[in-house]
Each structure stands twice: as structure tokens, then as C-alpha cells.
MDAnalysis code that builds the backbone (N, CA, C; Angstrom):
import MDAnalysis as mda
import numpy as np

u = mda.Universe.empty(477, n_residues=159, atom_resindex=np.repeat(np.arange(159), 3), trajectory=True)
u.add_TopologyAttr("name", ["N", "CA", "C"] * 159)
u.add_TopologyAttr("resid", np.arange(1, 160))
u.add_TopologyAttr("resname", ["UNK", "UNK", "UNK", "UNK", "UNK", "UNK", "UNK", "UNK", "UNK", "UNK", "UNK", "UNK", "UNK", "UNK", "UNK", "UNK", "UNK", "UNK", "UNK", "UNK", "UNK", "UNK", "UNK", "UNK", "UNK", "UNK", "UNK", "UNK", "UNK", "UNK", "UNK", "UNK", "UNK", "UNK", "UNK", "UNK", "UNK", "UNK", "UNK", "UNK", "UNK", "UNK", "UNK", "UNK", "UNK", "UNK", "UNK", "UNK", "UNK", "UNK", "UNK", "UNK", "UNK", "UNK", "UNK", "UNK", "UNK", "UNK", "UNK", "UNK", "UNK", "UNK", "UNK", "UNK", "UNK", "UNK", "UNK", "UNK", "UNK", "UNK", "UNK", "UNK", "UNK", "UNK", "UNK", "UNK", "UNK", "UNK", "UNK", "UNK", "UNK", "UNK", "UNK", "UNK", "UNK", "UNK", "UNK", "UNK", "UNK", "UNK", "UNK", "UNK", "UNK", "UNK", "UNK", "UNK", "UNK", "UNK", "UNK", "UNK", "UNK", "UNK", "UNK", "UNK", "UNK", "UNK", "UNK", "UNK", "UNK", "UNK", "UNK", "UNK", "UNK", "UNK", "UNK", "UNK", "UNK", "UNK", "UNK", "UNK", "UNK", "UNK", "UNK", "UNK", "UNK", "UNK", "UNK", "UNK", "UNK", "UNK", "UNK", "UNK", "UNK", "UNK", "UNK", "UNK", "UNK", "UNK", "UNK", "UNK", "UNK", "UNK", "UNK", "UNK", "UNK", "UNK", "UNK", "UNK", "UNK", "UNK", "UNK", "UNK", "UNK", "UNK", "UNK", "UNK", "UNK", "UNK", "UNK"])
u.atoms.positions = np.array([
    [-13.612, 12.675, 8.447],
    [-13.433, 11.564, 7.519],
    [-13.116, 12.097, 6.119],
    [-11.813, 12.892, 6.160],
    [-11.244, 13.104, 4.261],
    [-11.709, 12.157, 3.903],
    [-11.267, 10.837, 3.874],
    [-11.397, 9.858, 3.154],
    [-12.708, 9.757, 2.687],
    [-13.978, 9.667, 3.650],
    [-15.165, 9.672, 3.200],
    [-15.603, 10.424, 2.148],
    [-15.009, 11.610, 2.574],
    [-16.164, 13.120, 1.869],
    [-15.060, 13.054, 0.546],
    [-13.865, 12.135, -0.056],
    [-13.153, 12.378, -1.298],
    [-14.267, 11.590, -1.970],
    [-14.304, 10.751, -1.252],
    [-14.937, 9.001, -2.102],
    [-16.299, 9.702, -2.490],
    [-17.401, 10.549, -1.743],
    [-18.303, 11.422, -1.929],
    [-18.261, 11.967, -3.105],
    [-17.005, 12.637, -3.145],
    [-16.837, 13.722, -4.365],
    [-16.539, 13.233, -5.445],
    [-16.117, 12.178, -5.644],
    [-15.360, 11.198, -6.837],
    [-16.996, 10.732, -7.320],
    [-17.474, 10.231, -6.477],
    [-19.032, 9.467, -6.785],
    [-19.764, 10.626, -7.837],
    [-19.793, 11.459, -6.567],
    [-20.625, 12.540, -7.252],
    [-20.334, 12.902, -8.894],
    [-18.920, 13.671, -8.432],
    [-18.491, 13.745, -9.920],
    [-18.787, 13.024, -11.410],
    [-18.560, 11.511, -10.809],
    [-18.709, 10.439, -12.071],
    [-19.783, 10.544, -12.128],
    [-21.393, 10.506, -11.724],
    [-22.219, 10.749, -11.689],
    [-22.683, 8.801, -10.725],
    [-21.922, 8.327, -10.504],
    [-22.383, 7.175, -9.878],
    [-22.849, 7.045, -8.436],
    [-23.630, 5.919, -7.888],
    [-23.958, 6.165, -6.841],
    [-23.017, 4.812, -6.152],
    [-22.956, 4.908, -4.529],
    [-22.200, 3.756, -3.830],
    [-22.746, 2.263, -4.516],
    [-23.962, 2.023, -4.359],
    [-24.414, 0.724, -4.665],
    [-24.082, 0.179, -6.116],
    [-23.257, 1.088, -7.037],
    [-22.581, 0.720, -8.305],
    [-21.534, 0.720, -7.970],
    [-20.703, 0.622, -6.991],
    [-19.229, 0.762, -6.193],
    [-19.562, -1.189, -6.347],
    [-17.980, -1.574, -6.866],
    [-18.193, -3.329, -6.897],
    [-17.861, -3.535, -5.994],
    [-16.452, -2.620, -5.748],
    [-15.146, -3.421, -4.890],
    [-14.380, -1.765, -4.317],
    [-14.643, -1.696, -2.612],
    [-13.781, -0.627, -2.615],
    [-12.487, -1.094, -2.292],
    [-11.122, -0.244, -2.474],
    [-9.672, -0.718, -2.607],
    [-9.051, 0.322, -1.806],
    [-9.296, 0.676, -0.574],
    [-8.612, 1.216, 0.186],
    [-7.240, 1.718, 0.525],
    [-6.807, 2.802, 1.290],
    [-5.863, 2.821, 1.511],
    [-6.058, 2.029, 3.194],
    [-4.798, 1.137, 3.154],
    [-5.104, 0.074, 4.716],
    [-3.995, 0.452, 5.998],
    [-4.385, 1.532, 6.281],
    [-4.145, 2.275, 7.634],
    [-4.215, 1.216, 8.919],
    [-5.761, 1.110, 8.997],
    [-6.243, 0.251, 9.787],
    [-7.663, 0.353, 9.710],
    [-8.301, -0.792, 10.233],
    [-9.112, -1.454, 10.194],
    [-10.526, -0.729, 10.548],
    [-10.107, 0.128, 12.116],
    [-11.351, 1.282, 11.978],
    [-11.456, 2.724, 11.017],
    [-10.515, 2.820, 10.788],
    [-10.474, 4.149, 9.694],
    [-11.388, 2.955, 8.205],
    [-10.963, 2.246, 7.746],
    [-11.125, 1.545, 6.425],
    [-13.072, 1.139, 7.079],
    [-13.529, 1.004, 8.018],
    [-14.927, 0.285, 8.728],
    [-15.618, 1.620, 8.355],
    [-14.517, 2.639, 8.897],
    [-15.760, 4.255, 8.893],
    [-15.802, 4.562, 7.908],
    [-15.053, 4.714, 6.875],
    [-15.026, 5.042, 5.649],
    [-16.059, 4.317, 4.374],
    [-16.233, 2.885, 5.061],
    [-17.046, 2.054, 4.234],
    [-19.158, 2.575, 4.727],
    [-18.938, 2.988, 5.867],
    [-20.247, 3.281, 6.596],
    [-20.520, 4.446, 5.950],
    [-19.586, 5.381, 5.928],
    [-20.078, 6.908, 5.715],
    [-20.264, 6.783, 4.440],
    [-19.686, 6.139, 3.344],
    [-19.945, 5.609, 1.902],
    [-21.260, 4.854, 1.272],
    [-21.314, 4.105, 2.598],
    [-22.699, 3.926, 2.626],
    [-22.875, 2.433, 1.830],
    [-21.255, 1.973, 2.078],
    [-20.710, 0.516, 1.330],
    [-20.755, -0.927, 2.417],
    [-21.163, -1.880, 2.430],
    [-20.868, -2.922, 2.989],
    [-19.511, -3.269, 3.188],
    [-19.031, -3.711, 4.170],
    [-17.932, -4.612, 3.789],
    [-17.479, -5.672, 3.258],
    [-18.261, -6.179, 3.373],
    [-18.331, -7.014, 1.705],
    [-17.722, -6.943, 0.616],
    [-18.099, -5.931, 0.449],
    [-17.139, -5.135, -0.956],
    [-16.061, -4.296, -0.270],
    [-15.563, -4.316, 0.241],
    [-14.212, -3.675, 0.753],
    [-13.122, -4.910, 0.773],
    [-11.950, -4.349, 0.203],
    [-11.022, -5.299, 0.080],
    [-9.983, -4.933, 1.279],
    [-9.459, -5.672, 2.160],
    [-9.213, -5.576, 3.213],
    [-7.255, -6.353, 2.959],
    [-6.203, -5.953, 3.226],
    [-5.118, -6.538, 3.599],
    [-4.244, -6.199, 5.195],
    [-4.814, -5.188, 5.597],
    [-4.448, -4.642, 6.386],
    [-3.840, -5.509, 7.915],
    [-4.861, -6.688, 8.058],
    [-4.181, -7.812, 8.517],
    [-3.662, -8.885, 8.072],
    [-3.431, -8.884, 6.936],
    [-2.184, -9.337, 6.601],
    [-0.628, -9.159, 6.176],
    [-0.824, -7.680, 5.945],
    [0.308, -6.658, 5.528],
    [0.657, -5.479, 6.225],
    [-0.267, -5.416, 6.929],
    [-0.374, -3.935, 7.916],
    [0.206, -2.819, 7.363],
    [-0.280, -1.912, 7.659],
    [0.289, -0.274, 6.880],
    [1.497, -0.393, 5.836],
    [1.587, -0.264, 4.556],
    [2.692, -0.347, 4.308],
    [3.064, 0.932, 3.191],
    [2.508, 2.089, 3.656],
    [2.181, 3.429, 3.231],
    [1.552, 3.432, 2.084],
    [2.249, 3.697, 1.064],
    [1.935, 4.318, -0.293],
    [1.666, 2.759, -0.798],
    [2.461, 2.157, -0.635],
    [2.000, 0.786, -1.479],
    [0.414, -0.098, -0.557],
    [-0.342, 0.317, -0.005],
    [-1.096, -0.325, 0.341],
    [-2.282, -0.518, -0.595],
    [-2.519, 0.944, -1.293],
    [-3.490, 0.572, -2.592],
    [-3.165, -0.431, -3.727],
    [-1.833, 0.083, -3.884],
    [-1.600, -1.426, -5.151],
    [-1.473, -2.459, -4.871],
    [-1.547, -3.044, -3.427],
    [-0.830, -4.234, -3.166],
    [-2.575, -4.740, -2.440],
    [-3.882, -3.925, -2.384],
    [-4.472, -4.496, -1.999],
    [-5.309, -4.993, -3.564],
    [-4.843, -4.054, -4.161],
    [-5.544, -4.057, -5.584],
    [-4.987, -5.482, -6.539],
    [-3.467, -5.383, -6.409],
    [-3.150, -6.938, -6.802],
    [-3.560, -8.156, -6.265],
    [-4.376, -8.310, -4.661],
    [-4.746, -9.146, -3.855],
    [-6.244, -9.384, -4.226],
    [-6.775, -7.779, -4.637],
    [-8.468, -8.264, -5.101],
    [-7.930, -8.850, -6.246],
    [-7.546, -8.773, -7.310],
    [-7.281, -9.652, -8.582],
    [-6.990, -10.540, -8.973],
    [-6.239, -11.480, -8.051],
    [-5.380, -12.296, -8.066],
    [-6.849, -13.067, -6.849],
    [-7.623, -12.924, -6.519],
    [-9.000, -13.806, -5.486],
    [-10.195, -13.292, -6.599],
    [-10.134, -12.640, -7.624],
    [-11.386, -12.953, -8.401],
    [-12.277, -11.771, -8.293],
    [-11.524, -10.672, -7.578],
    [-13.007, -9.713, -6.623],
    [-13.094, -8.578, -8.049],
    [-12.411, -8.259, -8.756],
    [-12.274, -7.687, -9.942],
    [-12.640, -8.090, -11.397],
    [-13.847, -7.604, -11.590],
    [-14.210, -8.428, -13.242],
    [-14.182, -6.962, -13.855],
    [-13.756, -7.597, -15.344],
    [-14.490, -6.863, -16.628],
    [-15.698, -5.665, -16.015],
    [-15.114, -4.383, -16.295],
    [-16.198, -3.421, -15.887],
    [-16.712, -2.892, -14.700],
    [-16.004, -3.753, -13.561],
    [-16.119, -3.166, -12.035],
    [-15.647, -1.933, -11.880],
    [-16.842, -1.012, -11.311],
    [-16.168, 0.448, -10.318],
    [-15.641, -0.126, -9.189],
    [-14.480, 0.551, -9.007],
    [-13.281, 0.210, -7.923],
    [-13.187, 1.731, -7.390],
    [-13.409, 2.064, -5.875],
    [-13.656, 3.107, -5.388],
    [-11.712, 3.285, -4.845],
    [-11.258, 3.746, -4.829],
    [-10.028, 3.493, -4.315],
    [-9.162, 4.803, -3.326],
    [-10.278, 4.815, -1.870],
    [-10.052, 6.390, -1.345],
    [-8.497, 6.292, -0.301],
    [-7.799, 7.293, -0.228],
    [-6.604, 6.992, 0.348],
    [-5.924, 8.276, 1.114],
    [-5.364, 8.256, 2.182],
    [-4.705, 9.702, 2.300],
    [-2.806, 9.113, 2.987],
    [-2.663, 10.471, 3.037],
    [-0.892, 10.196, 3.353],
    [-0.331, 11.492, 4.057],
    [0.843, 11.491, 3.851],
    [1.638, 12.768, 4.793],
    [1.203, 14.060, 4.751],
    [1.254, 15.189, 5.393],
    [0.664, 15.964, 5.310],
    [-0.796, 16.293, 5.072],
    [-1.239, 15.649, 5.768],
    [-3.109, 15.291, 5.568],
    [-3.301, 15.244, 4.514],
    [-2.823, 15.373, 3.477],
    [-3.082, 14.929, 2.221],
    [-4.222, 13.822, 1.525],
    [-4.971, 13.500, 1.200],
    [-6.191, 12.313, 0.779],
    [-6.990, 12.899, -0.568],
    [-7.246, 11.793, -1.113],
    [-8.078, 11.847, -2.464],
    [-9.244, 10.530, -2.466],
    [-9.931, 10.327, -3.818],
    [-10.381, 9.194, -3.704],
    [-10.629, 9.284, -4.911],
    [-10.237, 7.872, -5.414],
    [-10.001, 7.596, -7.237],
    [-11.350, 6.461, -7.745],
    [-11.929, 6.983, -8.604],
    [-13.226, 5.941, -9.217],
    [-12.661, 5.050, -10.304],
    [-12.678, 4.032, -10.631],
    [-12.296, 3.972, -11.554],
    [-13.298, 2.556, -12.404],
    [-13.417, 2.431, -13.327],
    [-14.377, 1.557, -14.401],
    [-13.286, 1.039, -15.262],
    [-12.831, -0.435, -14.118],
    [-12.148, -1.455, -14.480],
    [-11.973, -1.496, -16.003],
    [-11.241, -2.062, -17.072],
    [-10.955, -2.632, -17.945],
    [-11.781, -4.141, -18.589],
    [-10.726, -4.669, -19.739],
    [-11.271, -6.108, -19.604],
    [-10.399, -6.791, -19.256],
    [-9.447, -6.660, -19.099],
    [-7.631, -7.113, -18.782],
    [-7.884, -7.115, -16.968],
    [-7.955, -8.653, -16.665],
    [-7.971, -9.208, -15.122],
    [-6.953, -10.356, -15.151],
    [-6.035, -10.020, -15.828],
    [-5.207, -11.382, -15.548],
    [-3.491, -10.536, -15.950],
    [-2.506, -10.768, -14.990],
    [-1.136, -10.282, -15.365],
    [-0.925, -10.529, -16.912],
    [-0.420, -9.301, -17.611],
    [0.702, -9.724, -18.746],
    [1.754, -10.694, -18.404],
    [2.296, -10.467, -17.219],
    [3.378, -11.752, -17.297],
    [3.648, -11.546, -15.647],
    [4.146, -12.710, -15.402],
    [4.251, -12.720, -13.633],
    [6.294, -12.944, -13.561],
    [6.727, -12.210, -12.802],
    [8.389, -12.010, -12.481],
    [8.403, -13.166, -11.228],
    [8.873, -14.205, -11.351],
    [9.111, -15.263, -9.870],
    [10.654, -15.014, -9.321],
    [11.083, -13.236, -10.004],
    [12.483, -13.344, -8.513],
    [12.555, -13.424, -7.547],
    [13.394, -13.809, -6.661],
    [13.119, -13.640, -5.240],
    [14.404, -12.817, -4.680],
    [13.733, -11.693, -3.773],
    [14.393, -11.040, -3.533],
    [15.215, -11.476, -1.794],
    [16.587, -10.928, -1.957],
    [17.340, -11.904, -1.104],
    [16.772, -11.583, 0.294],
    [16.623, -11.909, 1.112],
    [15.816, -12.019, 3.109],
    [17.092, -10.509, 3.363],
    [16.520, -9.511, 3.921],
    [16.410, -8.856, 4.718],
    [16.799, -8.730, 6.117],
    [17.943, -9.065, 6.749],
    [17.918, -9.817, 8.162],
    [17.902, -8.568, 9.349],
    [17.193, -6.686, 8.583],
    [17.262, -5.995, 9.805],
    [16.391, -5.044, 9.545],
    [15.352, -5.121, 10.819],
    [14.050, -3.963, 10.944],
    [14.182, -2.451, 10.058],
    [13.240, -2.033, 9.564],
    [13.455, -0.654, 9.502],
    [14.095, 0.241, 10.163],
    [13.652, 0.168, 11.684],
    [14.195, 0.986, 12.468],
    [16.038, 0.756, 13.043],
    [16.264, -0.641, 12.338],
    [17.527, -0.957, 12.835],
    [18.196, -0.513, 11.452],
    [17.562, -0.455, 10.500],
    [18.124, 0.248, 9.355],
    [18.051, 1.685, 9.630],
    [17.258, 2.828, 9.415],
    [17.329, 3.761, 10.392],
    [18.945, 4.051, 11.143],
    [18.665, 3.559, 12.334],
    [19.866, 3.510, 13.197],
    [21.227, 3.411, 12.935],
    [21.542, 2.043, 11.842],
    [22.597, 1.708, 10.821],
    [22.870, 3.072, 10.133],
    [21.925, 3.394, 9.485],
    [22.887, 4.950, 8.571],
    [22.547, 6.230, 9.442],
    [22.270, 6.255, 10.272],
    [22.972, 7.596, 11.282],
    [23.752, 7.152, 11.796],
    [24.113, 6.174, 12.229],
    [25.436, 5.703, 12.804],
    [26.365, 6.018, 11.527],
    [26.373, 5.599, 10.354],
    [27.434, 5.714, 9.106],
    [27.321, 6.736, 8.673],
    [26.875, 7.867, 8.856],
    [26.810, 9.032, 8.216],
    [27.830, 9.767, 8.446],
    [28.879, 10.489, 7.146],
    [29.896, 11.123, 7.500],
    [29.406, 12.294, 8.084],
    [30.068, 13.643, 8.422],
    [30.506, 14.330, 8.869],
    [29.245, 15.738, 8.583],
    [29.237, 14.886, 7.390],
    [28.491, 16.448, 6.184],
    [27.115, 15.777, 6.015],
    [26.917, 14.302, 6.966],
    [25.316, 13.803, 7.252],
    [25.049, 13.242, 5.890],
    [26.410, 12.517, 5.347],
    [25.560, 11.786, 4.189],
    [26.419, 10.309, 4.469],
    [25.871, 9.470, 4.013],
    [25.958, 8.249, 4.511],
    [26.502, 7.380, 3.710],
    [27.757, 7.032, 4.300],
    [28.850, 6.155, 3.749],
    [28.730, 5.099, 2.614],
    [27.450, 4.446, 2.715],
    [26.722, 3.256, 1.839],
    [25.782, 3.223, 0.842],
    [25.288, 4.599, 0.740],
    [24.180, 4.915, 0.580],
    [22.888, 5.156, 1.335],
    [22.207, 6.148, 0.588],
    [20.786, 6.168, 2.014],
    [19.902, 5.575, 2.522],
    [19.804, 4.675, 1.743],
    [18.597, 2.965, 2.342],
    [19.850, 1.899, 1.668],
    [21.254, 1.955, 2.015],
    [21.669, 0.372, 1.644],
    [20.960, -0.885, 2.589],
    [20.409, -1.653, 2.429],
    [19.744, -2.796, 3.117],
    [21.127, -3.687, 3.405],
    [21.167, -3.912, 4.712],
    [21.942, -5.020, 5.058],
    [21.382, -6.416, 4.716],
    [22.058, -7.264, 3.933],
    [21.537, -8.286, 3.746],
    [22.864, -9.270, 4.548],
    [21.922, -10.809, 4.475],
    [23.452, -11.852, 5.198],
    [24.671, -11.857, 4.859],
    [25.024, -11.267, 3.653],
    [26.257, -11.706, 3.086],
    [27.262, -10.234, 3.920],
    [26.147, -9.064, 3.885],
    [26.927, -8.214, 4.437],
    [27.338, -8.287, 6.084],
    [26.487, -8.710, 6.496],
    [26.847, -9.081, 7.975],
    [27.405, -10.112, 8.484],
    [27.933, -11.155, 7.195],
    [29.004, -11.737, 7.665],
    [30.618, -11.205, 7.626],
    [30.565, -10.334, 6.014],
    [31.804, -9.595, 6.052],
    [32.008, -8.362, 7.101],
    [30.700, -7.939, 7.861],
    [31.325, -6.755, 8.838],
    [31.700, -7.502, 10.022],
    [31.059, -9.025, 9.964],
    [31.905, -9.692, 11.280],
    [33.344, -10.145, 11.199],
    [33.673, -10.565, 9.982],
    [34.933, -10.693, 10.197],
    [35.506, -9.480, 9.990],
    [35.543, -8.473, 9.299],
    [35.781, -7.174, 9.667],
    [36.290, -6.610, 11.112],
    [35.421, -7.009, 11.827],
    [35.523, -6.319, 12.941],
    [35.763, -7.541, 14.293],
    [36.368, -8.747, 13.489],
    [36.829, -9.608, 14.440],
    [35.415, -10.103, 15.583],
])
């Protein structure tokens, strides 16, 4: 359990103990890694902020996006320790303490909407190795996202 024994070391360090932990903010892998991590911490779940079924893995962005979800439901006040343990590629893991602010409310909220998406990762994937010239670099760019407008012009394109 990296994850455990970072969140350990972060505690230690700050000199705090779990039961001053408000709100832990996970990285959301899944559901039994985020359960063991809260046990060996010695944290309820209760205080664990959980998105993982609602967003499921979504790598690197799973801490900020669970952290905008505790904030935006109230779970974050003025002065909360936010335990925030996480790991990634290459076994890589840390675990960040941190003693909230007084600022719980956005500077300003952006309502763009970004245009629908109409193809899987993995069909994106597939899309630029298929387009990749010769020398393995890819005609469109390296993540161009197909959106509707483009897949109507490659249909008439291609009859």
C-alpha cells in the first residue's frame, strides 16, 4: 500500500494525526485500492471523497476533479486538512497534506461547452495509427479528436 505508507509520511511529517484529516481526496483508481488506503490511514469513509463511480479512472485528473466535487457539495471549509494520496505510471505515488485556505467558492465559473466527442479513446488510438505517415507521425496531429462536423466531411469525402 504506497499509497498508505505516503499518506503515513505526509502525516508524520506535518506533525498531524489521521483524526485531524477532514476530508481525504484521493487518487480514484478504484474503489478497493481508495477502501484500503482509508483503513490503513486509519480514516473512515466518511471522510473520503469518492468519484470513482461516477467518473471512473480518469488518470492524473482524478485528484482535481474529485477535489472540485468535494467543493462544489460543501465537504471543504475554511481550514480543512485535505489528505490527498495518489500514485501513477511507473509505480510512482506520493501523498499531499494540505491546510485548506479561506477561499471555498470559484473566482469565476467558464459555462463553455465543449463540442460532443462522437469516438472512444481507443477508436481514437486506432484513427492515428491508421493516419500516420511513413516516418510514424500523424497526418492531423497526435490527439486530433474527431468531432461531427469532421465525420461528416470524411463521408462525403469518401463517397
Amino acid at each position: 500500500h504506497a499509497m498508505s505508507q505516503a499518506s503515513h509520511q505526509a502525516l508524520d511529517q506535518a506533525g498531524v494525526s489521521a483524526s485531524d484529516v477532514d476530508l481525504v481526496v484521493p487518487h480514484q483508481a478504484n474503489l478497493r485500492i481508495i477502501e484500503a488506503v482509508a483503513k490503513y490511514a486509519g480514516i473512515p469513509m466518511d471522510r473520503v471523497m469518492l468519484t470513482v463511480q461516477k467518473y471512473g479512472n480518469m488518470s492524473a485528473a482524478t485528484v482535481p476533479v474529485a477535489l472540485v466535487e468535494a467543493l462544489d457539495q460543501g465537504r471543504v471549509k475554511p481550514g480543512s486538512y485535505l489528505l490527498m494520496p495518489a500514485f501513477g505510471g511507473g509505480l510512482t505515488y506520493c501523498s499531499l497534506l494540505v491546510k485548506w485556505g479561506e477561499r471555498v467558492t470559484p473566482l469565476g465559473v467558464i459555462d463553455d461547452v465543449l463540442p460532443p466527442c462522437t469516438e472512444t479513446a481507443l477508436e481514437m488510438v486506432n484513427r492515428i495509427r491508421r493516419n500516420r505517415d511513413p516516418r510514424g507521425r500523424s497526418s492531423r496531429g497526435l490527439l486530433a479528436p474527431v468531432f461531427p462536423e469532421d465525420r461528416a466531411t470524411a463521408a462525403s469525402v469518401t463517397g
